[in-house]
N, C-alpha and C positions, 0 to 999 in steps of 0.2 A: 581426422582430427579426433581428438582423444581429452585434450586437455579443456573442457568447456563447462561450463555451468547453466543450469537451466533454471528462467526466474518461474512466480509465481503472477499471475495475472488478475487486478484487482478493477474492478470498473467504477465509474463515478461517471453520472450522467451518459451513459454509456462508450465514456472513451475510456482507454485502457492505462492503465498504469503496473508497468511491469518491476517487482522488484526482488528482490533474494538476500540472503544472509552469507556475508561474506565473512569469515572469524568472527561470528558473533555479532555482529552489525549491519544494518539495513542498510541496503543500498539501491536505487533507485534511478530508473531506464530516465537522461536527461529528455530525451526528447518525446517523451510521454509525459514528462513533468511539467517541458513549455507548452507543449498540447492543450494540458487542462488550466495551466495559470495564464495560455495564452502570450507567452514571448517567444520569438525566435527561435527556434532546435540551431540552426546553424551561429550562435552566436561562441565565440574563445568564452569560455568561461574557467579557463584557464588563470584568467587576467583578475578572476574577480574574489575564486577560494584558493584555498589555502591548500598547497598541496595532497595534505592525507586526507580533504574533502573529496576526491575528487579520484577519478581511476578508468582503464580502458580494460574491458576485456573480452572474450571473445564467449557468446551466447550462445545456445540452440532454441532458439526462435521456434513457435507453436506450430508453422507448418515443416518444423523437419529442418530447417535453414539454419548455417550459420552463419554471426553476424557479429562483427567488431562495435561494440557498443560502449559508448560514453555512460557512467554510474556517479552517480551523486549518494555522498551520505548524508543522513538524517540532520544534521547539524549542516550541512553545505544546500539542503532545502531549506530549511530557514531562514539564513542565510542570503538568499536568493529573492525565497519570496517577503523577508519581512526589509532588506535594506537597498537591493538592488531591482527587483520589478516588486514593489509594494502598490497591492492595491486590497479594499477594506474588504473584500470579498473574497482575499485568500483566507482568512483567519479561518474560514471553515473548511478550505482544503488541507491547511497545513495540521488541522486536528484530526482529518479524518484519518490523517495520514500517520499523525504522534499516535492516536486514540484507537484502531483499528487496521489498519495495514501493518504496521510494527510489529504488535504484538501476536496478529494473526499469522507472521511468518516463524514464531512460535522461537523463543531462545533457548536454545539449545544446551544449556551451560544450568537450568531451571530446575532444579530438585522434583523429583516425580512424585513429593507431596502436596505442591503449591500447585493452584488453578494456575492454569493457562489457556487463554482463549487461541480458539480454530475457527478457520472457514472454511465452511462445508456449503457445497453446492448441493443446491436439490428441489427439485420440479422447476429449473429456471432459474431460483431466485440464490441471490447468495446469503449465509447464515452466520451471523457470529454467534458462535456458542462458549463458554466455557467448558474444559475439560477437567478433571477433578476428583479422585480417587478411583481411577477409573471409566469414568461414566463421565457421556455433554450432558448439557444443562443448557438449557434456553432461556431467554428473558419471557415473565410473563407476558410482559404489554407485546409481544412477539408472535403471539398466539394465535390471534385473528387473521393475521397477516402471512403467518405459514399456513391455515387453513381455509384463505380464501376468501374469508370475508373480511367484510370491513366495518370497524366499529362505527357504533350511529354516533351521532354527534350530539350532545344536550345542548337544548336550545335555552339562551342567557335570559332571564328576567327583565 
């Protein structure tokens, strides 16, 4: 096999969520999506988007495997989690997902003057950085937490 694509692997609460850039567009492993919003993988969802939501292709999966996989785009997750499995606890999946998955699989189409955020993995943890004339950039409040400690807490009056 020859003709296959290989996603990018993002965790949240440490289940996986696999996705990759298909012409410029995110697209998103369906049954890692019901994983973490918790509905069915085997469900047609066929039935429920709109054609160009929705697509099969053939993966290379992280141990070397391939694997005909069902992909959701950014717009057919929403879609999903805000009209057809709505519950008030996605709203922080489907942002982590607009807000940091998205953009961490970096758009390709993006002027190499304009930041763009990367995930970089390192000592375990994963890192959203900005990239930006060159050089990452980390968030301050980020600090404590790549180096191991942990900020003390002020106690309220």
């Amino acid at each position: 096999m020859t003709d296959y694509r290989t996603p990018t692997t993002f965790r949240r609460y440490r289940l996986p969520l696999r996705a990759l850039l298909i012409d410029d567009r995110a697209w998103l492993l369906c049954r890692d999506l019901a994983k973490l919003a918790s509905f069915r993988p085997d469900i047609d969802l066929s039935q429920k988007l709109d054609p160009n939501q929705l697509r099969t292709e053939v993966l290379r999966l992280e141990d070397g495997t391939f694997s005909e996989e069902q992909l959701v785009n950014e717009s057919g997750m929403h879609q999903l989690l805000l009209v057809y499995y709505y519950h008030p606890e996605h709203r922080s999946l489907r942002s982590w997902i607009s807000e940091e998955v998205v953009p961490a699989l970096g758009r390709q189409d993006a002027p190499d003057q304009q930041p763009r955020r990367r995930l970089m993995h390192w000592q375990g943890q994963e890192l959203n950085l900005m990239e930006w004339q060159g050089t990452l950039w980390i968030r301050y409040e980020d600090m404590p937490r790549i180096q191991g400690q942990v900020p003390e807490r002020k106690a309220r009056p």
